[in-house]
mmJSON file of the N, C-alpha and C atoms, coordinates in Angstrom:
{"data_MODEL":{"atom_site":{
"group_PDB":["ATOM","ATOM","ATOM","ATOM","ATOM","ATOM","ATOM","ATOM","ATOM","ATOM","ATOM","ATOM","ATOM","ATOM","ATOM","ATOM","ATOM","ATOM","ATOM","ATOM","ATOM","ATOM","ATOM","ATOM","ATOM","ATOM","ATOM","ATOM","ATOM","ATOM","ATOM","ATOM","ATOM","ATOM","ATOM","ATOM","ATOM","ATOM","ATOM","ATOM","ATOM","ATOM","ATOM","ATOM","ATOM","ATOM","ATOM","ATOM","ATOM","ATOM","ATOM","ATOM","ATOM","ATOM","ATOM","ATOM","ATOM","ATOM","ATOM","ATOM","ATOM","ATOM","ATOM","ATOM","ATOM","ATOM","ATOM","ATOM","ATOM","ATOM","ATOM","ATOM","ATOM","ATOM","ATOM","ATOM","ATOM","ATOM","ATOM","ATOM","ATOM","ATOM","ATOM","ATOM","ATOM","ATOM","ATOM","ATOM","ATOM","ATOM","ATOM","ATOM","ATOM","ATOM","ATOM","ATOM","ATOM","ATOM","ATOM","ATOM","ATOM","ATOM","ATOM","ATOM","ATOM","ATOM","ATOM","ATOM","ATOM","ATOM","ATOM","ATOM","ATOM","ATOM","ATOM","ATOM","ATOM","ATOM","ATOM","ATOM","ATOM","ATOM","ATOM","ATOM","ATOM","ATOM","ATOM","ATOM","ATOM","ATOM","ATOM","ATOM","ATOM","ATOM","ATOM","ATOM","ATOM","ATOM","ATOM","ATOM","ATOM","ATOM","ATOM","ATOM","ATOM","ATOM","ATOM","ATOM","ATOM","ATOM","ATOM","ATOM","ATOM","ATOM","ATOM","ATOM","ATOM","ATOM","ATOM","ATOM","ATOM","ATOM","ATOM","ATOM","ATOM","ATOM","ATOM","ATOM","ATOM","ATOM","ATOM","ATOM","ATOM","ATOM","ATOM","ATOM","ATOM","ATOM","ATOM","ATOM","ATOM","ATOM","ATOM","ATOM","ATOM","ATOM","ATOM","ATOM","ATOM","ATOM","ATOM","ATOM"],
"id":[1,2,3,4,5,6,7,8,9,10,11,12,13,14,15,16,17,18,19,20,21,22,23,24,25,26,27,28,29,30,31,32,33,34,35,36,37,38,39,40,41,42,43,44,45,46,47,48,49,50,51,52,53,54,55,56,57,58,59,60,61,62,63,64,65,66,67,68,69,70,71,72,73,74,75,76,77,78,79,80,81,82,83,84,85,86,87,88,89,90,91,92,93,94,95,96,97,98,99,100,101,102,103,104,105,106,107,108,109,110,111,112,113,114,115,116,117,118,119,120,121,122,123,124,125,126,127,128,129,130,131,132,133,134,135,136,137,138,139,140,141,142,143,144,145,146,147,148,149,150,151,152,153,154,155,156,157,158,159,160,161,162,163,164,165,166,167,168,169,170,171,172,173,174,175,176,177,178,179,180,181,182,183,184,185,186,187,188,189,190,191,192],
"type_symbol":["N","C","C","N","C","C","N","C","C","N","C","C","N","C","C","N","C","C","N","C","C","N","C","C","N","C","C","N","C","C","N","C","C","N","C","C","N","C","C","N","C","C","N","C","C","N","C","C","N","C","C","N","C","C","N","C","C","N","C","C","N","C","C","N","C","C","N","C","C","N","C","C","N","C","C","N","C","C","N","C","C","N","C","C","N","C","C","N","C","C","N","C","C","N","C","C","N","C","C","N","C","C","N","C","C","N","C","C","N","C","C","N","C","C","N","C","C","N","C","C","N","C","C","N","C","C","N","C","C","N","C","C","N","C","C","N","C","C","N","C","C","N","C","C","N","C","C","N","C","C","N","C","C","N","C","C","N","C","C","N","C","C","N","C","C","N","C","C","N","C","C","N","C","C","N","C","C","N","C","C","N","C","C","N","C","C","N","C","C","N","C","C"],
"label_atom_id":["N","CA","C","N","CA","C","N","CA","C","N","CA","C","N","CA","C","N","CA","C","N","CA","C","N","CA","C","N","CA","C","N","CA","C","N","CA","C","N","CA","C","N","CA","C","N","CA","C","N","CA","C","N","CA","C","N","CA","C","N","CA","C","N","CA","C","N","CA","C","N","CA","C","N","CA","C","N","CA","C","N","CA","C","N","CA","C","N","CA","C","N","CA","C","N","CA","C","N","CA","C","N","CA","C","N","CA","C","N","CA","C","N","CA","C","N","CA","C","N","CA","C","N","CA","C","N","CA","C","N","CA","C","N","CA","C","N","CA","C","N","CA","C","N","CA","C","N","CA","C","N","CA","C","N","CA","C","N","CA","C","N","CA","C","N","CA","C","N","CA","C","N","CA","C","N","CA","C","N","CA","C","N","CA","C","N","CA","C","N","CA","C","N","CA","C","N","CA","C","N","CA","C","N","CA","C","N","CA","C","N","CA","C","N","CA","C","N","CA","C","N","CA","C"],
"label_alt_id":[null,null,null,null,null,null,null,null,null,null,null,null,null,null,null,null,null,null,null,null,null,null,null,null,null,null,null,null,null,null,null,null,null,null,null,null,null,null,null,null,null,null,null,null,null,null,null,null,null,null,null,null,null,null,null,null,null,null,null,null,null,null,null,null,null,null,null,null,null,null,null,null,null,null,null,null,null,null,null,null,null,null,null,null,null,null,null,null,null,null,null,null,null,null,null,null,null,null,null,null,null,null,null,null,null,null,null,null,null,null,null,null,null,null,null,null,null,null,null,null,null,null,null,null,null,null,null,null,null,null,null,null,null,null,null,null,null,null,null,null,null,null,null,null,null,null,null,null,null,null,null,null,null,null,null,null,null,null,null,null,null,null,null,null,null,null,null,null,null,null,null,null,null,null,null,null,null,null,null,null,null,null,null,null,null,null,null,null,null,null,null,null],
"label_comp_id":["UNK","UNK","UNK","UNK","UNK","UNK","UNK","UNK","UNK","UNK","UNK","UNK","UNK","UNK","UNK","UNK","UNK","UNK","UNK","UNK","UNK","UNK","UNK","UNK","UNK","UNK","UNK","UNK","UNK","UNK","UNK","UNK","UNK","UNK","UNK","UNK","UNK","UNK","UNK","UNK","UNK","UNK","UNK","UNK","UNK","UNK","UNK","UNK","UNK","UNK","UNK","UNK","UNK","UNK","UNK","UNK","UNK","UNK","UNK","UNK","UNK","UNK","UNK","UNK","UNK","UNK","UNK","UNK","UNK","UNK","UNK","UNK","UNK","UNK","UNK","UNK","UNK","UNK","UNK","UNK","UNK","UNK","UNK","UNK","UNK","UNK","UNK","UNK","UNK","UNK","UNK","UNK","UNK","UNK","UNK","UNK","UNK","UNK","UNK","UNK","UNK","UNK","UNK","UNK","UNK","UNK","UNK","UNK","UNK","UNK","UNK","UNK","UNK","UNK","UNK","UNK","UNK","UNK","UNK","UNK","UNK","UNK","UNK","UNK","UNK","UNK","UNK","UNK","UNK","UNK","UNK","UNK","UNK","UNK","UNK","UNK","UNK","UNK","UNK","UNK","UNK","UNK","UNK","UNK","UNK","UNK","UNK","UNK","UNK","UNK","UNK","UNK","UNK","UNK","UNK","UNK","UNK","UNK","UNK","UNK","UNK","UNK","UNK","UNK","UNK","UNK","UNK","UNK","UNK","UNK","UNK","UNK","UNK","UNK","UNK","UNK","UNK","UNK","UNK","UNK","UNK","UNK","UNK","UNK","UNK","UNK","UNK","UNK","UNK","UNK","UNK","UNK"],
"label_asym_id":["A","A","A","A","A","A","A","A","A","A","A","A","A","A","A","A","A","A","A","A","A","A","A","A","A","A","A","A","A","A","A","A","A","A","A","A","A","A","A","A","A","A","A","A","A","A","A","A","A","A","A","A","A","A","A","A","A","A","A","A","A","A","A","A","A","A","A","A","A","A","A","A","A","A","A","A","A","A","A","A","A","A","A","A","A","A","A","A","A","A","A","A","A","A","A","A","A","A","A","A","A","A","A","A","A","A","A","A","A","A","A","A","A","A","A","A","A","A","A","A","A","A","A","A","A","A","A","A","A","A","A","A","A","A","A","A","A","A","A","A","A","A","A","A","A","A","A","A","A","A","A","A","A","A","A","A","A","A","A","A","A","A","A","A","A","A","A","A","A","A","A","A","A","A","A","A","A","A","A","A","A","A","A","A","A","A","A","A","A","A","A","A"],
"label_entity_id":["1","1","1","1","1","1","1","1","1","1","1","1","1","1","1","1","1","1","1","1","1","1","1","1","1","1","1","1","1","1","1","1","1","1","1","1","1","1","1","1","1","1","1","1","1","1","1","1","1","1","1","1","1","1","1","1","1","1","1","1","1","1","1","1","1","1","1","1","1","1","1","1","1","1","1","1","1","1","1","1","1","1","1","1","1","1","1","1","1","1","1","1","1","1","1","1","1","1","1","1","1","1","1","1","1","1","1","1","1","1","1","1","1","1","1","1","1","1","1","1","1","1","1","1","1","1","1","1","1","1","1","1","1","1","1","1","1","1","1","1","1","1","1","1","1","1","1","1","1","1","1","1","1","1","1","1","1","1","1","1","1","1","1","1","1","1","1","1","1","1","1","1","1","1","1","1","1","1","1","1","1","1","1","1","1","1","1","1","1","1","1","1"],
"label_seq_id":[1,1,1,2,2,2,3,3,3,4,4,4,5,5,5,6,6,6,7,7,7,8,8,8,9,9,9,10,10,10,11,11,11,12,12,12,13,13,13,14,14,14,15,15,15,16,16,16,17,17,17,18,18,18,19,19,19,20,20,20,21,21,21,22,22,22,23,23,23,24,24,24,25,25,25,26,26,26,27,27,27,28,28,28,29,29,29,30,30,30,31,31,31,32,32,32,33,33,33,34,34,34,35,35,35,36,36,36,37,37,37,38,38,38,39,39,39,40,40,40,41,41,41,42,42,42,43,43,43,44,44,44,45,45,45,46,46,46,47,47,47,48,48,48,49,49,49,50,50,50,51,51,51,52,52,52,53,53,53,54,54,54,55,55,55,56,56,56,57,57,57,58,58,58,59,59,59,60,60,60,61,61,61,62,62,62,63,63,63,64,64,64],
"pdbx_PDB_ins_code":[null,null,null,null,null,null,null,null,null,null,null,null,null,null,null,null,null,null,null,null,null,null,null,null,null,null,null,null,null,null,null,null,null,null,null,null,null,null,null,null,null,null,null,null,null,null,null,null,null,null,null,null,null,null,null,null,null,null,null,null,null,null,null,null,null,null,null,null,null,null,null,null,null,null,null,null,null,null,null,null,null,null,null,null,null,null,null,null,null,null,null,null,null,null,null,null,null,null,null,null,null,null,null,null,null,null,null,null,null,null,null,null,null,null,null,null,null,null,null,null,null,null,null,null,null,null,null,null,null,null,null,null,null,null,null,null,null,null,null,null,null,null,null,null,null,null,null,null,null,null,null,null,null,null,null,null,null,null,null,null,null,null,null,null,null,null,null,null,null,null,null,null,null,null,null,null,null,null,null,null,null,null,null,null,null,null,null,null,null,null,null,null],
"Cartn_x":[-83.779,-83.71,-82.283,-82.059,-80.523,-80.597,-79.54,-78.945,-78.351,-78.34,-76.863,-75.988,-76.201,-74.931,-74.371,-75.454,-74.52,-75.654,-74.761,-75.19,-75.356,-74.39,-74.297,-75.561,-75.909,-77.475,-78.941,-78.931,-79.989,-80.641,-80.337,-80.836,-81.331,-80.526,-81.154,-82.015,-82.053,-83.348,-84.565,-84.9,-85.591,-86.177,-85.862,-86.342,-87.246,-88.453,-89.303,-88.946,-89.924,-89.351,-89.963,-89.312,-89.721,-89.861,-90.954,-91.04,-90.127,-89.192,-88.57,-88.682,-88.775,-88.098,-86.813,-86.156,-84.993,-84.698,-83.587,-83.323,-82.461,-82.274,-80.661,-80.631,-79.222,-79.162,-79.714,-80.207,-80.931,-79.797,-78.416,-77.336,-77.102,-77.963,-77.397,-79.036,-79.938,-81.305,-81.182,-80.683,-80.318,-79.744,-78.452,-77.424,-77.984,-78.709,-79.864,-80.93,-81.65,-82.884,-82.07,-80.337,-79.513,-79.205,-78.921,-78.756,-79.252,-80.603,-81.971,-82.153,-82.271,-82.668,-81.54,-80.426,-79.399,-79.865,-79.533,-79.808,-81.322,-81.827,-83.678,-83.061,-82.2,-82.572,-81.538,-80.834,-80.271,-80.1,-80.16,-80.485,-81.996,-82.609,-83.705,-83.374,-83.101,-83.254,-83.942,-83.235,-83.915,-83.442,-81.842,-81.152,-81.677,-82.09,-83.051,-84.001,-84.989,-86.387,-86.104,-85.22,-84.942,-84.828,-83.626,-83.019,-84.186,-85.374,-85.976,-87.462,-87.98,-88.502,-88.115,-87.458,-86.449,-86.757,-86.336,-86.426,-88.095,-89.147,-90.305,-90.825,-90.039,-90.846,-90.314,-89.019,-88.403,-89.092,-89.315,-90.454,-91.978,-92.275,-93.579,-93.216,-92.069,-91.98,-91.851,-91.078,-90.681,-92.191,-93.316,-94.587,-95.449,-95.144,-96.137,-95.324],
"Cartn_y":[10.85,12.299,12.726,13.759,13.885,15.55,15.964,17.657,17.511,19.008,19.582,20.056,20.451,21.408,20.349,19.341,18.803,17.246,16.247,15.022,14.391,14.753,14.085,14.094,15.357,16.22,15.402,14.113,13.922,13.241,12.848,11.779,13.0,13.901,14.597,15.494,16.056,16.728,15.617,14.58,13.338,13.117,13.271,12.928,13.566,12.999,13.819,14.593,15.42,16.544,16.458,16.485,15.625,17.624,17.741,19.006,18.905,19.879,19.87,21.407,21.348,22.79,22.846,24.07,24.362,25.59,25.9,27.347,27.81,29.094,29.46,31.03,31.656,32.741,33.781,35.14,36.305,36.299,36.391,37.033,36.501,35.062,34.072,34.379,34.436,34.853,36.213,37.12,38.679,38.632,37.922,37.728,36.563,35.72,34.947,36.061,36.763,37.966,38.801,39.2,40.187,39.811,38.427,37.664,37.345,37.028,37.438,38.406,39.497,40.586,41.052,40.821,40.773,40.759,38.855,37.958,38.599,38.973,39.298,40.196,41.371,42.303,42.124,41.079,41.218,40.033,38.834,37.499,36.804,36.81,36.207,34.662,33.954,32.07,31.564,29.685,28.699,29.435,29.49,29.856,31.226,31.839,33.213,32.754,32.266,30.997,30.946,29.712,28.763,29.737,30.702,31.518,32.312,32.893,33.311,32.504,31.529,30.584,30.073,30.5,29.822,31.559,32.252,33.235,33.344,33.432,33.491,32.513,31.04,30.25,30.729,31.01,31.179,32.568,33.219,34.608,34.343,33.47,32.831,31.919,31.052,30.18,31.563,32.484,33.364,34.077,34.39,35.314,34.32,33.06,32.138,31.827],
"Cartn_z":[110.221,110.19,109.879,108.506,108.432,108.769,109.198,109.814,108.549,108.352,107.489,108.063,109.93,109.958,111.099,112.418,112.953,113.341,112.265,112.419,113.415,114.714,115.673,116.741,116.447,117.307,116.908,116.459,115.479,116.517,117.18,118.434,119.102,119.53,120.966,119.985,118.86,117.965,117.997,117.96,117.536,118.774,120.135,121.375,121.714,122.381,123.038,124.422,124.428,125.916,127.241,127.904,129.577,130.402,130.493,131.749,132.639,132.797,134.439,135.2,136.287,136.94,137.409,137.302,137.892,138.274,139.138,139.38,139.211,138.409,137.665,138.788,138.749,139.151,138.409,139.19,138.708,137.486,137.721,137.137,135.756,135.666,134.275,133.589,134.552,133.492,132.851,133.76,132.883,131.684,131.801,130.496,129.353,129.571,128.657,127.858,129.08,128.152,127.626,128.045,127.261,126.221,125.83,124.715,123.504,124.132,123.088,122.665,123.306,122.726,121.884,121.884,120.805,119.573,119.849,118.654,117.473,118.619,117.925,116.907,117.207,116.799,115.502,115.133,114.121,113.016,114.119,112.894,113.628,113.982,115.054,114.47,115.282,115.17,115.745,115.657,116.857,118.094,118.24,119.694,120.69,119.889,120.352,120.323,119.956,120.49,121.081,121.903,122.79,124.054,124.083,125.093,125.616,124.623,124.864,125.587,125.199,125.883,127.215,127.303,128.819,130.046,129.198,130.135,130.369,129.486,130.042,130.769,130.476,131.658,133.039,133.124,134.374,135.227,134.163,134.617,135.411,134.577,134.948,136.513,136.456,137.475,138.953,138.598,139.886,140.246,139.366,139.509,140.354,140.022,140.924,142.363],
"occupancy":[1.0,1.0,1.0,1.0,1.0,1.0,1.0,1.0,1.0,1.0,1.0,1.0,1.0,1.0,1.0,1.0,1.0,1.0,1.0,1.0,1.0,1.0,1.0,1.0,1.0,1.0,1.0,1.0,1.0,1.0,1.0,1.0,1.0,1.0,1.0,1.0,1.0,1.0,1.0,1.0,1.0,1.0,1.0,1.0,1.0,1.0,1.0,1.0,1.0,1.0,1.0,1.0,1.0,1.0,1.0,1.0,1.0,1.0,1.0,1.0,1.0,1.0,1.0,1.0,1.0,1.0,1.0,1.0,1.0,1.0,1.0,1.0,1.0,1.0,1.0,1.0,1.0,1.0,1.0,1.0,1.0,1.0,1.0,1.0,1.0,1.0,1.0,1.0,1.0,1.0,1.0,1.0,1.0,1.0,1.0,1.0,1.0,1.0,1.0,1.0,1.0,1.0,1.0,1.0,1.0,1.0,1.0,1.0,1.0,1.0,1.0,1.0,1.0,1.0,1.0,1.0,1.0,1.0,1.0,1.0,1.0,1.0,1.0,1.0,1.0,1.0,1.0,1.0,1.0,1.0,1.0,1.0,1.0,1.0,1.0,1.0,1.0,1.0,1.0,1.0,1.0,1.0,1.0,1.0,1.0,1.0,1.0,1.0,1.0,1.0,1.0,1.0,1.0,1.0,1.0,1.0,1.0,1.0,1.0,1.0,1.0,1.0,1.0,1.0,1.0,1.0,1.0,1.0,1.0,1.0,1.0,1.0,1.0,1.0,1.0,1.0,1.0,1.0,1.0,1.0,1.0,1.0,1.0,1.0,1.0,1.0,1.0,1.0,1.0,1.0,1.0,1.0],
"B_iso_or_equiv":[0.0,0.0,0.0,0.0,0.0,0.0,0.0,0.0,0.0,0.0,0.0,0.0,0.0,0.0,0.0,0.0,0.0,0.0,0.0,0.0,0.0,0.0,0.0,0.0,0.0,0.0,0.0,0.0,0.0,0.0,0.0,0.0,0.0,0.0,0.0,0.0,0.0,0.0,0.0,0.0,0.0,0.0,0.0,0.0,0.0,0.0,0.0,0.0,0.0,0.0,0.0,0.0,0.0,0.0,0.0,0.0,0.0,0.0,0.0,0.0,0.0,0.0,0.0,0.0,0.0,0.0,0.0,0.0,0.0,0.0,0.0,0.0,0.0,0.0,0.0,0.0,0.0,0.0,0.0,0.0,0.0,0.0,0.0,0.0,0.0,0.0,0.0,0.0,0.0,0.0,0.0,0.0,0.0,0.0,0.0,0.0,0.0,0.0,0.0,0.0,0.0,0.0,0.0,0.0,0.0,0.0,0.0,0.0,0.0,0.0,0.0,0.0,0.0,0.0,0.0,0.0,0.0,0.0,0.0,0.0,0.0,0.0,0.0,0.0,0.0,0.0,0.0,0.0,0.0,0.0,0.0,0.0,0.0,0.0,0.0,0.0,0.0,0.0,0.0,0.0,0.0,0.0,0.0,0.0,0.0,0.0,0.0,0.0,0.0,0.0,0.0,0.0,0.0,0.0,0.0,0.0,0.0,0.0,0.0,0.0,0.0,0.0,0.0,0.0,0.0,0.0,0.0,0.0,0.0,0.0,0.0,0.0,0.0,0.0,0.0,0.0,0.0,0.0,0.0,0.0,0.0,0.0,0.0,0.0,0.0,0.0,0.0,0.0,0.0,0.0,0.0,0.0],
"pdbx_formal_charge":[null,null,null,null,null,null,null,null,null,null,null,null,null,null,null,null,null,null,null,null,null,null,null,null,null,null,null,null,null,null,null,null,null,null,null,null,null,null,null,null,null,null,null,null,null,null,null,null,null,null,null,null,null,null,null,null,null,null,null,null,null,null,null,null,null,null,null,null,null,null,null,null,null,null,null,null,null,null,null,null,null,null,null,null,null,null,null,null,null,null,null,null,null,null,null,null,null,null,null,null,null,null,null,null,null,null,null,null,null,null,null,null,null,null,null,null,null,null,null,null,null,null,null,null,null,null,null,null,null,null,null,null,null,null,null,null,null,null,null,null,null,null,null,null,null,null,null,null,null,null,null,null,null,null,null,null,null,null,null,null,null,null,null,null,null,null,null,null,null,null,null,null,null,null,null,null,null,null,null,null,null,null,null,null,null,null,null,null,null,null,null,null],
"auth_seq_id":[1,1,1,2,2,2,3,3,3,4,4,4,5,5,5,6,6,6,7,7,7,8,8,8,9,9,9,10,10,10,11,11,11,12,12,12,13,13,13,14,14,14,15,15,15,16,16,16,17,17,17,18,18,18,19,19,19,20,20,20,21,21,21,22,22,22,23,23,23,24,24,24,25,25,25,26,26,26,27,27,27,28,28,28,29,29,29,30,30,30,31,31,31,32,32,32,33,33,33,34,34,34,35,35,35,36,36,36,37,37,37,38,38,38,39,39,39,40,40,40,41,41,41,42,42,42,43,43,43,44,44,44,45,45,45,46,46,46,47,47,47,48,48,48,49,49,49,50,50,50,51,51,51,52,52,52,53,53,53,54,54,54,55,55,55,56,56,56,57,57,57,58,58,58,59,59,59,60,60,60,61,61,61,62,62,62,63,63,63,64,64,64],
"auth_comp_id":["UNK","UNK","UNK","UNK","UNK","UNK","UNK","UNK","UNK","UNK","UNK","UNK","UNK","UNK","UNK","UNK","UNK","UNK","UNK","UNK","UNK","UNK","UNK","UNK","UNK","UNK","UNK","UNK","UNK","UNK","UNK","UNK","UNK","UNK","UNK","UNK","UNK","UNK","UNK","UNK","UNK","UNK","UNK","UNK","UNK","UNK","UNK","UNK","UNK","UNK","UNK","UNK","UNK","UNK","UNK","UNK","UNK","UNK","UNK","UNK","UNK","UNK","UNK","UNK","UNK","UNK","UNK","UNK","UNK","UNK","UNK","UNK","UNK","UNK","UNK","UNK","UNK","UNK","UNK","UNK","UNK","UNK","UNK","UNK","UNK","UNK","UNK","UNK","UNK","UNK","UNK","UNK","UNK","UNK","UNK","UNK","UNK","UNK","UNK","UNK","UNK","UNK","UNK","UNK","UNK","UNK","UNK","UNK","UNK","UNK","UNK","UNK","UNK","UNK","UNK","UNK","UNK","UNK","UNK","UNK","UNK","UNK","UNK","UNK","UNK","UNK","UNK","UNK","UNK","UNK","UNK","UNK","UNK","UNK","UNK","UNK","UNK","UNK","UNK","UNK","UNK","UNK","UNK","UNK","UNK","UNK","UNK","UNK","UNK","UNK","UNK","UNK","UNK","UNK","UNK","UNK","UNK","UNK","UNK","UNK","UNK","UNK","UNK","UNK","UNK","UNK","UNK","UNK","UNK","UNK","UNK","UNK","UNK","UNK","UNK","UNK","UNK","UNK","UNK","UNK","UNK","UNK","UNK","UNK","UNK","UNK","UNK","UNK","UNK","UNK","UNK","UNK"],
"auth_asym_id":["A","A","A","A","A","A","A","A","A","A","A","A","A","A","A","A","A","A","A","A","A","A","A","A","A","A","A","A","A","A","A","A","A","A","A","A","A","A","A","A","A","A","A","A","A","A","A","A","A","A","A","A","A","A","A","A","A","A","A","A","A","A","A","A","A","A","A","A","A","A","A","A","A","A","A","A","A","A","A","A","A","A","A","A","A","A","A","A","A","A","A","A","A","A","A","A","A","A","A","A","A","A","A","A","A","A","A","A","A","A","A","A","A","A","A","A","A","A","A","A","A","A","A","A","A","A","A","A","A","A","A","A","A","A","A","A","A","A","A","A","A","A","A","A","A","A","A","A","A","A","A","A","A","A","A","A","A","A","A","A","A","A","A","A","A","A","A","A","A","A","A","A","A","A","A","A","A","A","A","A","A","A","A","A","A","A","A","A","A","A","A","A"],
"auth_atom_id":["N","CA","C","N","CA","C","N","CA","C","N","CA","C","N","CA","C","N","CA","C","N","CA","C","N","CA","C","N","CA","C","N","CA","C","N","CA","C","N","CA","C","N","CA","C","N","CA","C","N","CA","C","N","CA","C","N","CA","C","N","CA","C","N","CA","C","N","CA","C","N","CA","C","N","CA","C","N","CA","C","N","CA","C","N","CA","C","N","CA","C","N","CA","C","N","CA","C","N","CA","C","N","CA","C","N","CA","C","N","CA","C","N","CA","C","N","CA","C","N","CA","C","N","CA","C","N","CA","C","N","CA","C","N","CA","C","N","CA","C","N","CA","C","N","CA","C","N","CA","C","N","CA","C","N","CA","C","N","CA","C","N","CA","C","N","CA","C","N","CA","C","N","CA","C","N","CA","C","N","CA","C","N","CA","C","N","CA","C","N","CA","C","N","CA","C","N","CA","C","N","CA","C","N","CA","C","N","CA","C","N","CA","C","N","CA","C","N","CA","C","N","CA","C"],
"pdbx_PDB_model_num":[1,1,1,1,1,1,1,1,1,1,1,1,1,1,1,1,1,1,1,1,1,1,1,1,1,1,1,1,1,1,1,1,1,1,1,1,1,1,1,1,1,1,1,1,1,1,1,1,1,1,1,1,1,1,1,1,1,1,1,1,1,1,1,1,1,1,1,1,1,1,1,1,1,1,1,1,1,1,1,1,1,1,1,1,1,1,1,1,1,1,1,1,1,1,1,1,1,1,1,1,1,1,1,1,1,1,1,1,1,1,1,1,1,1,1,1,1,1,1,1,1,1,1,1,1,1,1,1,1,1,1,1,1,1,1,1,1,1,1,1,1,1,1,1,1,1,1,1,1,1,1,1,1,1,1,1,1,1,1,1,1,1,1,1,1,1,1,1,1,1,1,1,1,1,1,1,1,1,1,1,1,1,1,1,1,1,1,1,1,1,1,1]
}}}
């Protein structure tokens, strides 16, 4: 598998994904969904995916 922007990432892109839970502060999930909704609104990417995937599992983990 070759990157164009960072070769070194090719291993941890290539790996499969192991489920975990964890618990972040209210204060770092706010500034993550503040982040996204940024990013959305002007280049939407992977990193706004990602940031944004993270905040809904963590949404989901606090409702249960």
């Amino acid at each position: 598998m070759k990157t164009k922007f960072c070769p070194e990432a090719a291993e941890l892109i290539g790996s499969p994904m192991r489920p975990v839970a964890f618990t972040l502060p209210v204060v770092l999930v706010a500034a993550i969904d503040k982040a996204a909704a940024i990013d959305d609104a002007s280049a939407p990417n992977r990193s706004s995916l990602v940031r944004r995937a993270l905040v809904q599992f963590l949404r989901r983990q606090e409702a249960a």
